[in-house]
C-alpha positions in Angstrom: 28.6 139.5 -122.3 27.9 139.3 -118.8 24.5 138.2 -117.7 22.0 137.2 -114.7 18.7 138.0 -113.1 17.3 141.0 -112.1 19.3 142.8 -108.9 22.3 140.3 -109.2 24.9 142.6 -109.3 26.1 142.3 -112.4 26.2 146.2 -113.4 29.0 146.8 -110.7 30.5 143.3 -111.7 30.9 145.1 -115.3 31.8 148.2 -114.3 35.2 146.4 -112.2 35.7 144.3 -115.0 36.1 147.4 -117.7 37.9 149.7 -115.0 40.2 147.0 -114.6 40.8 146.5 -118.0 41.5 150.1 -118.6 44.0 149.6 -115.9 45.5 146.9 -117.8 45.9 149.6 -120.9 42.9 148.2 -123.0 40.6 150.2 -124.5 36.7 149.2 -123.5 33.5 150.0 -124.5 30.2 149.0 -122.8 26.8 148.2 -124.5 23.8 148.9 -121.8 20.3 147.0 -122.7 16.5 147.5 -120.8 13.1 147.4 -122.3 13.0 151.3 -121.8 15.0 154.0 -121.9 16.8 156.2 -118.9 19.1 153.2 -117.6 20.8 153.9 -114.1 23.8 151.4 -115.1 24.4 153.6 -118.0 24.5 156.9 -115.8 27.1 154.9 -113.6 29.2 154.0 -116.6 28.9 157.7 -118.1 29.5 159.1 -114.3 32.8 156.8 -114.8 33.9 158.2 -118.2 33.5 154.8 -119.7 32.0 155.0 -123.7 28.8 153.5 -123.4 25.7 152.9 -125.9 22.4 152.0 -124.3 19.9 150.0 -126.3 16.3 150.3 -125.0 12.6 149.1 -126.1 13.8 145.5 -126.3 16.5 142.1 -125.6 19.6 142.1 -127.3 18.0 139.2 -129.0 14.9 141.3 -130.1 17.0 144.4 -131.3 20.1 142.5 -133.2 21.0 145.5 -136.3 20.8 148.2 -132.8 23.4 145.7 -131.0 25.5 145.9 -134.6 25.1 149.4 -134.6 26.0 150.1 -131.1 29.2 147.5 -131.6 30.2 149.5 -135.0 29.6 153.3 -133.8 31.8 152.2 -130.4 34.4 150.8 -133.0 34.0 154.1 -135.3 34.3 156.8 -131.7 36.0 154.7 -129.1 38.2 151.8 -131.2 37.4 149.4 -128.3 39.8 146.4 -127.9 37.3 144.8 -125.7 33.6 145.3 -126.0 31.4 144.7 -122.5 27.4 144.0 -122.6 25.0 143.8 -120.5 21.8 142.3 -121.2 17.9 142.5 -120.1 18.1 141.4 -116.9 14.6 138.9 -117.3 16.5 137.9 -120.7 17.7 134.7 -121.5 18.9 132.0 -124.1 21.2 134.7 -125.4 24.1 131.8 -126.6 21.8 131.0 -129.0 20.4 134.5 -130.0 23.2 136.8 -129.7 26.3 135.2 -129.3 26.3 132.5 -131.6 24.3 135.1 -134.5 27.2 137.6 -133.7 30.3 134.9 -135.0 28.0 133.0 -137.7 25.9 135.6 -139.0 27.0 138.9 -138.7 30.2 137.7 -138.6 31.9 140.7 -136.8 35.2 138.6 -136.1 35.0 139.1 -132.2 36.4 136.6 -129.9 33.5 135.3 -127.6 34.7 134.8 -124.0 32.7 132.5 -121.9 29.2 133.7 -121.3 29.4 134.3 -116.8 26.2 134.5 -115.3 25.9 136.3 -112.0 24.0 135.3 -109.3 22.5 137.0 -105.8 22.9 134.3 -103.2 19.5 134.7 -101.6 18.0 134.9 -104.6 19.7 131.6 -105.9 19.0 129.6 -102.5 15.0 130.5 -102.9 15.0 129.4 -106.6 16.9 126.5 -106.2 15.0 124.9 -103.4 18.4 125.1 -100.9 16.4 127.7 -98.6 12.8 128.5 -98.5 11.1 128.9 -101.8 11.2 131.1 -104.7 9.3 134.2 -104.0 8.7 134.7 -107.7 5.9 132.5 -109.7 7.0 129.5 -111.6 7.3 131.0 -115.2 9.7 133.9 -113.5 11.5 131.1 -112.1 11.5 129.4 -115.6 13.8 132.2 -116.9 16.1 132.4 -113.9 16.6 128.6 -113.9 17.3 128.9 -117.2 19.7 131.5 -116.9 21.7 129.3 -115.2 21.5 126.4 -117.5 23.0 128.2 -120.1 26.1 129.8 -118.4 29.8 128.7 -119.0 30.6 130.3 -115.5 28.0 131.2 -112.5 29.9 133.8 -110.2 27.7 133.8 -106.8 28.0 137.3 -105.7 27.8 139.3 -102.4 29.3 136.1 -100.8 30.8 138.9 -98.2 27.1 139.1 -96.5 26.7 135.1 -96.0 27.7 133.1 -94.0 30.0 129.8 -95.0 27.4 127.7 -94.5 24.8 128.9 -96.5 27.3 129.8 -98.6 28.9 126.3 -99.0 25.0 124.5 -99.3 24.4 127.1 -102.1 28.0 125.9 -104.0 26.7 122.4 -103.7 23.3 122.5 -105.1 24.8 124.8 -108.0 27.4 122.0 -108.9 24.8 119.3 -108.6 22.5 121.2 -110.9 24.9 122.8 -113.7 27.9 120.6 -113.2 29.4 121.4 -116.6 29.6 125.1 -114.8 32.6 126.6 -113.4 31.6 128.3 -109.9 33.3 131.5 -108.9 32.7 133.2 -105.3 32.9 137.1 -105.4 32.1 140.4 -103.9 31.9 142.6 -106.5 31.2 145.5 -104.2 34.2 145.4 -102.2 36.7 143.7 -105.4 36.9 140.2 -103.3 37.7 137.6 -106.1 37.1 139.7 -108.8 39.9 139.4 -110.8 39.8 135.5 -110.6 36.6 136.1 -113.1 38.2 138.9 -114.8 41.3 136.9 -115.4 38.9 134.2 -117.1 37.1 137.1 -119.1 39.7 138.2 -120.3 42.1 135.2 -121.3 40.0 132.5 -122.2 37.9 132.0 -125.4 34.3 130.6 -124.9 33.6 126.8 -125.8 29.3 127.0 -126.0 27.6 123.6 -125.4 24.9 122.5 -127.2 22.4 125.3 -127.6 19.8 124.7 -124.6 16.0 123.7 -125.4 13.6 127.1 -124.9 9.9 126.7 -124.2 9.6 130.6 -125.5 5.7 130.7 -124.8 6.6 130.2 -120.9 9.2 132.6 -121.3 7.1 135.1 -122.5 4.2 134.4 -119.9 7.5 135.0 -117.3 8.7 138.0 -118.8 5.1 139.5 -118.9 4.7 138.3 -114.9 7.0 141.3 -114.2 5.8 144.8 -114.2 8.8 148.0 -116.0 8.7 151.6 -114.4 10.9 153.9 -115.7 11.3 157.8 -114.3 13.6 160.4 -115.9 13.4 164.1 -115.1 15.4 167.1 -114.5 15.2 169.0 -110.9 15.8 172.4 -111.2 14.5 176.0 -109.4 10.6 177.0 -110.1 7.2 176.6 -108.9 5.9 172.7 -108.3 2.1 172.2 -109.7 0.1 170.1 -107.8 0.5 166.3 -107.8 0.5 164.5 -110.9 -2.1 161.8 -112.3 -0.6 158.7 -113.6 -2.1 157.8 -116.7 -3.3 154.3 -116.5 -2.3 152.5 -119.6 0.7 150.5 -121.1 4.1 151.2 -122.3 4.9 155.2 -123.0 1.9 156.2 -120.1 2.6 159.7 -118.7 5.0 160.3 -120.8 7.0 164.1 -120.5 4.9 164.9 -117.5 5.8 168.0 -115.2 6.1 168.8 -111.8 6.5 172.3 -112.7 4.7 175.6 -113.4 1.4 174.6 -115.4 -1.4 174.8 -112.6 -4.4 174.0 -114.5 -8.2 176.0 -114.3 -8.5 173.9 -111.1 -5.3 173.3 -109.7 -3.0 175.8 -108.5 0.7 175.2 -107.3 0.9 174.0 -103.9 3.0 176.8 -102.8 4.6 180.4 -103.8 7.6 180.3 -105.6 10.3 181.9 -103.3 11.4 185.2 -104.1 13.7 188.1 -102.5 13.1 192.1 -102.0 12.9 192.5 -105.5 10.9 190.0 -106.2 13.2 187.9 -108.1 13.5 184.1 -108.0 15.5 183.3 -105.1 18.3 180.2 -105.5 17.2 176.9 -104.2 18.4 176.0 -100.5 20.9 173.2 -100.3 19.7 169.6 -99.6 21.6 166.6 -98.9 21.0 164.7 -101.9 21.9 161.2 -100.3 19.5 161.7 -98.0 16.7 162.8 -99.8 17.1 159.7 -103.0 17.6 157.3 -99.5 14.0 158.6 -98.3 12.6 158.3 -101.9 13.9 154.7 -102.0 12.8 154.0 -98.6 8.8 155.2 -99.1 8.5 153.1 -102.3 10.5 150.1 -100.9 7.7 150.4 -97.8 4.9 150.5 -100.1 5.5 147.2 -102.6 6.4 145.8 -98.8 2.5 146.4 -97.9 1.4 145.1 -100.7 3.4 141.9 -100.4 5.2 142.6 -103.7 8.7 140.9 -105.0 10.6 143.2 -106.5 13.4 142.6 -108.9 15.3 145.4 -108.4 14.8 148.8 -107.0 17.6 151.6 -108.8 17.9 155.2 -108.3 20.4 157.7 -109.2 20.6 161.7 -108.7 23.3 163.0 -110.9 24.0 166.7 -109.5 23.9 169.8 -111.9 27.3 170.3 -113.8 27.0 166.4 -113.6 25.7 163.9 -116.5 22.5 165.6 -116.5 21.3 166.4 -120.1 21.5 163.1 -121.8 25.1 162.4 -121.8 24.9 159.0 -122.2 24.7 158.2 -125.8 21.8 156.5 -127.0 21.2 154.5 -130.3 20.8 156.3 -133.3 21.9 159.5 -131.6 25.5 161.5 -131.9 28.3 162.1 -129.7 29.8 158.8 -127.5 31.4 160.1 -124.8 35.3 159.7 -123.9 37.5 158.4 -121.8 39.3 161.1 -119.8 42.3 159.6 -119.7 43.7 162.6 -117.1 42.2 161.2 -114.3 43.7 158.0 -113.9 42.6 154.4 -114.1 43.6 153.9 -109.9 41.3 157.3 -108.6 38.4 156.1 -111.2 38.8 152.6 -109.3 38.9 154.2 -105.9 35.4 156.1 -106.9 34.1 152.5 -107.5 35.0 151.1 -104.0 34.6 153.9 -102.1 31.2 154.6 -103.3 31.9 158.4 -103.5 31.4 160.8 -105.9 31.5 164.8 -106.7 28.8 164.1 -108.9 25.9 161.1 -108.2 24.1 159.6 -105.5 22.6 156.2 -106.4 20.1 153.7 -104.3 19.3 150.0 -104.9 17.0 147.5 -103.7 17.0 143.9 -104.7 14.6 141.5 -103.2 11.9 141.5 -100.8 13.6 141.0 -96.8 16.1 143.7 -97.3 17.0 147.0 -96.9 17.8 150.1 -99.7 21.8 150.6 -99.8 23.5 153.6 -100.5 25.9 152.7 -103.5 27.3 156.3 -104.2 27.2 159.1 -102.2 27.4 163.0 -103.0 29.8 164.8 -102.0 28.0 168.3 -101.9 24.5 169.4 -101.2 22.1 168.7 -104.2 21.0 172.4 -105.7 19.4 170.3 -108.9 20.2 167.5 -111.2 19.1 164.2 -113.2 17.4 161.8 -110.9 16.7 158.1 -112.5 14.1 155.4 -111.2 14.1 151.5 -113.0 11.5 149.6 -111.1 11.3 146.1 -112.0 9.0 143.7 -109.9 6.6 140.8 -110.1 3.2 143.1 -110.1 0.7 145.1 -112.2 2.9 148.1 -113.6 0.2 150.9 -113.4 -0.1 149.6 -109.6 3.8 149.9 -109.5 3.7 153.6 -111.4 1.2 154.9 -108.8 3.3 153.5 -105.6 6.2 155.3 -107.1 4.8 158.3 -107.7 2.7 158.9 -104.6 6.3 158.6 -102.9 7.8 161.0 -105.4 5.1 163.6 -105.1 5.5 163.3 -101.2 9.4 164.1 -101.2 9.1 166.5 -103.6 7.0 168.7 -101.0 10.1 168.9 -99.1 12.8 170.0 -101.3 12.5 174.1 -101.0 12.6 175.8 -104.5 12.9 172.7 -106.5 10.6 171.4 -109.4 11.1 167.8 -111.6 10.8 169.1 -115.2 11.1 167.6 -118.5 10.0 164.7 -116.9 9.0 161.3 -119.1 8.0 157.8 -117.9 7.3 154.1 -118.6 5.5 151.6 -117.2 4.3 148.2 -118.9 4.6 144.8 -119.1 7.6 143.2 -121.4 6.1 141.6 -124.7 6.6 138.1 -125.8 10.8 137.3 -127.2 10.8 137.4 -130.5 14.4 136.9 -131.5 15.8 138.3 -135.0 17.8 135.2 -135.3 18.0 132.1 -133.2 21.2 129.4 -134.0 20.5 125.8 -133.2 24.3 125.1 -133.0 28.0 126.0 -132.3 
């Protein structure tokens, strides 16, 4: 299990670790987890043709007998010899809820490997005190700090875009803090000091400490500080209705909304569908996909700027057609894992990784107030239709953050000639209070 805060990097930190494995000959499986459904880390895993079960609506911790299931039907489809998870990124005390529960209680007879946490350095110097203050309020602080507290190993990530100094104060306020904590440097982006973790990971067994004290009530006013948005839909040829109303309530508003044919008594579509001499449908023009999910990520990134909000993290994919697109991704309680295509080669699916290239997905992050959207996977073909994917996590009022988003969508929706986003569902809420299933007060 690897784990750490919102925007760390740790879904490309997994997805090295299990490619490398594979390149190792071992068989892995990976175990997605969000508070909602239509995860972009599980559409990277998927576009990578790893197995992978996503478990939504809840922490591993709140959703135990689905993290059973996920671990048994992975067993039953894949026979993993090493399972990966990643948890809710605003989760924590997860020694105590999920690892220790999995080896006393359920006793699935898994070999625990040290629990790494994995840590953006700006992010870390804020909350730690080394530079400037934490942009987040106290109680979101509370679960970050105590993220740390718990972890066997703290990898500080992205160490390739700060300097050695910062760098080096960073290092020393984390060993002063969590000295029983073994620091790794890496760039998990470009592979630097990767497989010094991985070898760790992999090799060693996890000795837990004495289960950490958890004030759960501020944990739950932290968790319900931050605001979920999560957008799924399907863009394909057809006529666009007119700009869509975000619903403004909780968790499951707007859900399977359309941008597509169904202009109401007083709304029509905002313009013809195109057609040729014969009046049929004509095909969509091509767009550059990279381009347009860079824009998208832009506007909405320039909007919770103006209103002075932190985000979390910022995620957005656009799987092409022929791609991932209809639900490939296996989700709990539903058929059909997916395989690993053994044919194409453990060094060309790590090349795809660090080239950031792909026949089939374009994906967008943004992790913290200061900086800019990146580019994290690039089409290699103009977008004619596909899945596109938005997770928006961020310290505000989620129908605020709902309407931001979609004022942005609407607006680059007006430019992409012949396309309509269909069998469209969303999310937005706050998390609720942890309630864990079971919560072990020793090793």
């Amino acid at each position: 299990m690897l784990g750490g805060f919102l925007g760390a990097g740790k879904t490309t930190t997994l997805l090295r670790l299990a490619l490398s494995l594979q390149r190792k000959g071992l068989r892995v499986g990976l175990i997605t987890n969000d508070q909602a459904a239509g995860l972009v880390d599980s559409a990277l895993a998927e576009e990578l043709d790893l197995p992978v079960r996503e478990i939504a609506g809840g922490c591993f911790c709140c959703r135990s007998e689905s993290l059973v299931e996920a671990l048994d039907r992975l067993e039953a489809h894949s026979q993993p010899q090493v399972f990966l998870a990643e948890p809710v990124g605003s989760c924590t005390d997860l020694v105590a809820t999920v690892s220790l529960p999995l080896e006393q209680i359920y006793q699935k007879g898994l070999v625990m490997a040290p629990y790494a946490v994995v840590v953006d350095p700006y992010r870390a110097m804020q909350s730690l005190g080394v530079e400037g203050e934490s942009l987040f309020s106290a109680d979101v602080n509370y679960i970050y700090r105590k993220q740390l507290e718990e972890a066997e190993i703290i990898a500080i990530n992205k160490v390739d875009v700060i300097s050695p100094e910062r760098l080096a104060n960073l290092r020393a306020a984390l060993e002063r803090e969590y000295p029983e904590a073994k620091i790794l440097e890496i760039a998990s982006r470009d592979g630097l000091g990767v497989e010094a973790l991985f070898d760790i990971l992999s090799t060693e067994k996890g000795h837990t400490r004495e289960v950490m004290e958890m004030d759960y009530e501020r944990y739950a006013v932290g968790e319900a500080m931050l605001g979920w948005v999560n957008i799924q839909g399907v863009l394909k040829p057809g006529v666009r209705d007119t700009n869509p109303k975000v619903a403004k309530k909780g968790k499951g508003a707007a859900k399977d909304r359309d941008f597509a044919s169904r202009p109401s008594a007083k709304e029509k579509p905002t313009h013809a569908e195109p057609t040729g001499p014969s009046g049929a449908s004509c095909p969509p023009e091509p767009v550059d996909g990279n381009q347009w999910l860079m824009d998208l990520a832009v506007g909405i990134a320039g909007k919770l700027t103006k209103r002075g909000i932190e985000v979390a993290h910022l995620k957005l994919s656009l799987t092409a057609a022929g791609g991932a697109v209809d639900g490939a991704v296996e989700k709990v309680g539903e058929e059909g894992v997916g395989e690993v295509d053994e044919g194409k080669g453990e060094a060309a699916a790590l090349g795809r990784l660090a080239k950031s290239t792909s026949e089939g997905m374009a994906a967008v992050q943004w992790v913290r107030s200061g900086s800019v959207p990146e580019l994290t996977r690039r089409l290699a073909n103009p977008l004619t239709g596909g899945r596109l994917l938005i997770n928006l996590r961020a310290e505000a009022d989620p129908d605020v953050l709902a309407a931001e988003t979609f004022a942005v969508l609407a607006g680059q929706l007006e430019i992409l000639p012949g396309l309509v986003l269909g069998s469209m569902s969303t999310e937005h809420f706050r998390p609720g209070k942890p309630v864990p299933v079971h919560r072990v007060g020793a090793a």
